[in-house]
N, C-alpha and C positions, 0 to 999 in steps of 0.2 A: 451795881456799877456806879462809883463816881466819878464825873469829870466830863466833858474831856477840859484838860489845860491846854490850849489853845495857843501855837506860837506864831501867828501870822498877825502883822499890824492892824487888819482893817476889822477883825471881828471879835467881838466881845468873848471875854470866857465864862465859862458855866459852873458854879460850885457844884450843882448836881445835874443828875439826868438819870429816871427812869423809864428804860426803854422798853415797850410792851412790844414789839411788831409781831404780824402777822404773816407767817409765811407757810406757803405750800411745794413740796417737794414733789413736781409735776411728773418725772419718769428718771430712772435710776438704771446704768447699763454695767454690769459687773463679772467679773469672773473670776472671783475669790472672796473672803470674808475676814475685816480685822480682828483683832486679838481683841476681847471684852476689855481687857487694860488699857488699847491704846484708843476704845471708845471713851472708857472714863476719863482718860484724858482729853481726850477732841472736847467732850461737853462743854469744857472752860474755854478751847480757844473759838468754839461755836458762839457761846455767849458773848465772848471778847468781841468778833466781827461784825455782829447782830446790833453790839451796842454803837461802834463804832457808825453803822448803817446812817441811823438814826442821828449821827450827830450834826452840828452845823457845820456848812461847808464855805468856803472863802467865796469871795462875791468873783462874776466873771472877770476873769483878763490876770485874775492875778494865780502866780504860777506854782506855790505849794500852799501844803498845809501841813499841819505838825500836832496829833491828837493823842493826850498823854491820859489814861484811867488808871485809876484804883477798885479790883475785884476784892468784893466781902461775900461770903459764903457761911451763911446762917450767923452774920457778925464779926463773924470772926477775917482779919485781911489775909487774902487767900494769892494773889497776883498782883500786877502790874504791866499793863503793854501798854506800848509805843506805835501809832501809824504813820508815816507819813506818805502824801501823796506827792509827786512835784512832776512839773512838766516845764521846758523849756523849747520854744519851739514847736517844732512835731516831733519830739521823742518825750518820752515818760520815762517813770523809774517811781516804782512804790515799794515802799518799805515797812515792815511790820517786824516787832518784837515782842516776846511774852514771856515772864518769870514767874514762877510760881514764889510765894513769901511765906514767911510764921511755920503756924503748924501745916499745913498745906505742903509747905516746901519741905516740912520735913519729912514726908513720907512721899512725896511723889517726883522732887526737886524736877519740875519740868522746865524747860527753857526751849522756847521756841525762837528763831530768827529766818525772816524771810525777806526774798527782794525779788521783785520785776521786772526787766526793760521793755521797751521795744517800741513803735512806733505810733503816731498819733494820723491816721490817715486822711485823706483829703476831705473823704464824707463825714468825718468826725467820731469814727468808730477805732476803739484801741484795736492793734495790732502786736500782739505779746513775738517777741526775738527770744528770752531767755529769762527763766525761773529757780532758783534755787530756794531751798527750804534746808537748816539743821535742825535738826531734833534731837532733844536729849531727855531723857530721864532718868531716875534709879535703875530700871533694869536695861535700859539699851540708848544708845545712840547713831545716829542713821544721818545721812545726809540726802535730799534727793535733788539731782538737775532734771528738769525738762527744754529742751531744745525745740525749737518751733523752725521749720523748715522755711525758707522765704521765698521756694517759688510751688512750691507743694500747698504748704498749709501745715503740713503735718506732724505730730508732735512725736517727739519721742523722750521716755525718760533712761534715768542713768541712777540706780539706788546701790551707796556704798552704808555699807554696815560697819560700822567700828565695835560695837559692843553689842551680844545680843545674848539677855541669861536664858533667855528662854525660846528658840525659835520654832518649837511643837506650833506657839500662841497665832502664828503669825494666817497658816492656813495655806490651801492652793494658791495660787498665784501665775495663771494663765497670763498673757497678753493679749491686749484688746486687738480687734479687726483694726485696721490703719486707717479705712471711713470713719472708725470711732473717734479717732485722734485725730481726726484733720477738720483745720477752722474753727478748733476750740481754743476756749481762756485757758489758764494759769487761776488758782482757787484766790491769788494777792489780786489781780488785776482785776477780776471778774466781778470784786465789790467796788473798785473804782466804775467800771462800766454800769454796774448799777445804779449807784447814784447818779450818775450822766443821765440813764433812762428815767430817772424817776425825775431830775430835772429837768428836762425834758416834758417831761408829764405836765408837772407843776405849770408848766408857760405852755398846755394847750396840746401836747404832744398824747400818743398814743398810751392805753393806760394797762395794755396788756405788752408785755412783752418777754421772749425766752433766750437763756444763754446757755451754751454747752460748754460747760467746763469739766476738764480732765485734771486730777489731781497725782497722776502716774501712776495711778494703779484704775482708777474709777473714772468712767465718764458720768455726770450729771448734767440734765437739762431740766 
């Protein structure tokens, strides 16, 4: 991964960055299973987010950030995503983009676009309102909303399908218990709140800590 290109005045940009982190996937709540495709897909926007994790972040009070990479894959340029975080106030809004490029995009042409809203609360913990993700690839394109209820907690999502060549791939597809969905992130916001946690850390704070995010199909903690 290189980059990020960096669009806020007050911090320096990065020509590289290799990002190693260390992560552990504490417990996993599901009732269904992706398509093996749409995991070889995920791989790139997993590494996209991971590296993202790791990058530098704007110093406090100032109210976005703007982080630009270039993914290579065994050399060869494979993508290109866009994050940005931005808060105004007590509301937020994070945005994240992924294109696959070269040979890469010629066999898998994936293009991701996602965004977040919703509120900054008193204690200083995000409060997600509203999540949308489009997905697209060669064989199918899908949109998904998830709506966060505001006096529940409660999530719920909404998956339109416009293109699907294969939907055998896709699998069961139960819905989760509504405990499972309530008081959870959005998969865009839930790495803004991470880095908050880990800032956090950095100045003395707590150095374990867990998030339950629901991606509309999956709860993870």
């Amino acid at each position: 991964i290189r980059g990020p290109t960096t669009h806020h005045e007050s911090y320096p940009s990065l020509s590289s960055v290799t990002p190693r982190p260390r992560t552990r996937l504490l417990s996993q709540t599901a009732t269904g299973s992706y398509s093996p495709r749409y995991m070889r897909c995920s791989r790139l926007i997993i590494a996209a987010i991971f590296a993202a994790l790791v990058s530098p972040l704007p110093a406090a009070g100032e109210a976005s950030i703007h982080l630009r990479y270039e993914a290579y894959w065994g050399g060869i340029y494979a993508a290109d995503f866009v994050l940005s975080m931005g808060q105004q106030a007590n509301v937020y809004e994070d945005r994240f983009h992924l294109r696959t490029r070269g040979l890469v995009d010629l066999f898998i042409k994936l293009d991701v676009d996602a965004e977040s809203r919703g509120q900054m609360l008193p204690e200083g913990t995000l409060s997600p309102r509203h999540y949308r993700v489009d997905y697209a690839n060669r064989w199918r394109q899908r949109a998904l909303t998830i709506r966060f209820n505001r006096e529940s907690g409660e999530a719920s999502a909404t998956l339109l399908t416009l293109k699907d060549n294969n939907p055998a791939e896709d699998g069961p597809n139960e819905p989760l218990a509504a405990e499972l969905r309530t008081h959870v992130l959005d998969p865009l916001v839930s790495l803004s709140e991470a880095i908050r946690r880990l800032r956090n850390h950095l100045a003395g704070g707590p150095k374990v800590f867990r998030l339950a995010v629901f991606d509309g199909r999956r709860r993870f903690d």
